[in-house]
N, C-alpha and C positions, 0 to 999 in steps of 0.2 A: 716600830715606834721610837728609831732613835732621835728623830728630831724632838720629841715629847718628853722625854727622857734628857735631851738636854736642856731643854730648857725649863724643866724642874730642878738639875744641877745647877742653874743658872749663866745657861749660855744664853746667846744672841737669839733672838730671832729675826725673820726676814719679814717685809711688809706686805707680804701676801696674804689671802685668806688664810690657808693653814698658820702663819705667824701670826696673824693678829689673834686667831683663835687660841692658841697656844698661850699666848704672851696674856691677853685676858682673864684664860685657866690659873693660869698661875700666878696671878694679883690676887683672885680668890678665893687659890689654896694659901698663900702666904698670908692673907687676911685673918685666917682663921674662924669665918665663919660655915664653916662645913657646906660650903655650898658648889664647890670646885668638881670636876668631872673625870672621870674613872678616866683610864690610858684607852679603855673600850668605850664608853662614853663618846669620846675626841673622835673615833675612830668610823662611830655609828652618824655623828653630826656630819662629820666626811663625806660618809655615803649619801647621806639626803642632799648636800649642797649640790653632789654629782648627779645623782640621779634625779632631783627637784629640777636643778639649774639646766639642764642637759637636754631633757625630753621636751620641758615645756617652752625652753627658747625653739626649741627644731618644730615645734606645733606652729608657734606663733608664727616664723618667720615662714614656712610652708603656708598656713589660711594668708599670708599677708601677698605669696605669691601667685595663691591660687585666683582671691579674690582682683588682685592688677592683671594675672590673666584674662578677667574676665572684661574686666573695666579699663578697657585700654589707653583710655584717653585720661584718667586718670596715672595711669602708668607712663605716658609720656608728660604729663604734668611733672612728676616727679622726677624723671628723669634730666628734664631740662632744669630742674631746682641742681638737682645734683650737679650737671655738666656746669651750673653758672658758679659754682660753690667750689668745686674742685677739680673741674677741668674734665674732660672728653675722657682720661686713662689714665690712673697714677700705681705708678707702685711701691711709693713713699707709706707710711701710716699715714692713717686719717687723723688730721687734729680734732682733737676733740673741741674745742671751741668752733671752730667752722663745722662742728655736728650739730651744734646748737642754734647752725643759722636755718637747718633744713627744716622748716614751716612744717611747709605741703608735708613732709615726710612724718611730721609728728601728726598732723590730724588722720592721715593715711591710718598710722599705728592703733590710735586711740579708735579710728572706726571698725578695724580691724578684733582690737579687745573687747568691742562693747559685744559686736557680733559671736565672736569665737573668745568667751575670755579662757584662762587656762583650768580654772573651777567651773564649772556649774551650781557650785551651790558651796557656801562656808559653813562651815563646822565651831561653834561653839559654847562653850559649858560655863556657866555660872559658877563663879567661887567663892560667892558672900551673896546675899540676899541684895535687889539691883533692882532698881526703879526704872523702868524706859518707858516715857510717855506718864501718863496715866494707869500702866502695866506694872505689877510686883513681880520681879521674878524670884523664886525663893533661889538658894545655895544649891546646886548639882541638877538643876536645866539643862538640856538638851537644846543649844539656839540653833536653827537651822536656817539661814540667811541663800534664799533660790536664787543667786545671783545672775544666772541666763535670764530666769523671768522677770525681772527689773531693768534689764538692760535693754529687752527686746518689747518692755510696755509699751500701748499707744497711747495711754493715758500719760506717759512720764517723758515720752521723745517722739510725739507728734504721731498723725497717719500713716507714714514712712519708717517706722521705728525697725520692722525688717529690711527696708533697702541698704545698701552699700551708699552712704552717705557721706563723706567726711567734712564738708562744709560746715557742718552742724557743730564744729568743732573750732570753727574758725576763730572764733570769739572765747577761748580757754575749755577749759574742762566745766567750769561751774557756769556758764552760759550754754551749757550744750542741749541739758536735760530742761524741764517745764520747771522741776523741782531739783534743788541742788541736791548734794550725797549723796545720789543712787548710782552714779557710776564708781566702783572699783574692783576691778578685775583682781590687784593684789593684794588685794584688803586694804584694812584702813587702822589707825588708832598705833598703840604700842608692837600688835602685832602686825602689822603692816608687814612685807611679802620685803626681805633684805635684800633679793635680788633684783627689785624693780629697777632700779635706773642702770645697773649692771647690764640686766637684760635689752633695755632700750637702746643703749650702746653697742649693744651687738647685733642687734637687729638694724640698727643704723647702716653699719659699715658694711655688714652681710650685703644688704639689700645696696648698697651705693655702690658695690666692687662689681654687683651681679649688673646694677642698669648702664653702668659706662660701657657695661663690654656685652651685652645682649638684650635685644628683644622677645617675648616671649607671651606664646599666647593658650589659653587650655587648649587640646588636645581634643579631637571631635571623639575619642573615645572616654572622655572621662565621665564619671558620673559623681557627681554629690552626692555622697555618703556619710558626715560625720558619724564619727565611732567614739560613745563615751566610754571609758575605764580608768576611774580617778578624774582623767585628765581630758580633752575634748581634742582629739584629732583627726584628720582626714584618712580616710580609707585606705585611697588612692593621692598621688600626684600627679596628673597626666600632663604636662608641659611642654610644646615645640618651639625650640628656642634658635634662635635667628641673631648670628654673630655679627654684630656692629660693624 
């Protein structure tokens, strides 16, 4: 913990995650209102960003390849966004502003999340007594929000609500659904999911380094098997992949 350690001495920090967190900590230890976080505290937040940010990018970006394995034509939809966007092969970084030109790529994702989001279902507790709708909810509720089941309604995203669709996305996020707010795979509100656009960014460039330089299709051995624990992952990845 010496980076932690110095910047309760009052050294620098850097503008990374651990800095910003750090440097944060300790505007609210130095505030004085007891609400700043143990050197183990820092340490435990660490491990979830790691272990949170880690598993469910490697989910996402796996359903997103399995799913273009499948949907080929799709897969070269986006591959030619890619090749018009940043060229046939680079081994420059990706700008991030020409990440934001990749359309196809974002409806791809969001089809991607409605189908496989990284929850299944969100977890929420009532901490004051809380009106929703016409509903009272008292103080210490148990909210339990079935996020696959909303996502995959045919009342909420048409006949089709299980196909692999991303058109449905063409016109935003809040034109996607019959009824707006039922899509959010990272949550929503204050506690909204910190690693969302962190994530999209890496699923971006992931997928855009993978389609300049290969084709690739499922594998005649693979089976669909999602596996839940926590988190909603593929069993298997069965992928034969064909160098450009």
């Amino acid at each position: 913990m010496r980076v932690y350690q110095e910047a309760v001495a009052g050294g620098t920090t850097s503008s990374d995650l651990l800095g910003i967190l750090l440097e944060s900590n300790l505007n609210e230890i130095e505030s004085g209102n007891n609400k700043g976080l143990s050197g183990d505290d820092v340490i435990e937040e660490c491990k979830l960003f790691y272990l949170a940010g880690q598993e469910s990018s490697t989910n996402f970006i796996a359903w997103t390849l399995i799913l273009l394995g499948k949907h080929l034509e799709w897969q070269q939809r986006v591959r030619d966004e890619v090749i018009q966007v940043f060229g046939s092969a680079t081994i420059q970084p990706y700008d991030f502003h020409k990440l934001n030109q990749l359309k196809i790529m974002n409806m791809i994702f969001h089809e991607v999340l409605r189908l496989y989001p990284p929850l299944s279902v969100l977890y929420r507790v009532t901490n004051a007594d809380s009106k929703l709708g016409n509903i009272t909810l008292p103080a210490g509720v148990d909210v339990i929000v079935p996020l696959l089941s909303l996502h995959v309604d045919k009342d909420l995203w048409g006949d089709n609500a299980l196909e692999f669709n991303p058109e449905r996305f063409k016109n935003g996020i809040v034109n996607a659904s019959k009824i707006p707010g039922v899509y959010y795979p990272f949550g929503g509100g204050p506690r909204v999911c910190i690693g969302q656009n962190f994530a999209l960014v890496e699923g971006k460039v992931t997928l855009a380094a993978i389609l300049q330089r290969f084709s690739f299709e499922l594998a005649s051995s693979y089976k669909h098997s999602p596996q839940w624990n926590i988190l909603i992952h593929p069993h298997h990845v069965n992928l034969v992949l064909h160098k450009l």
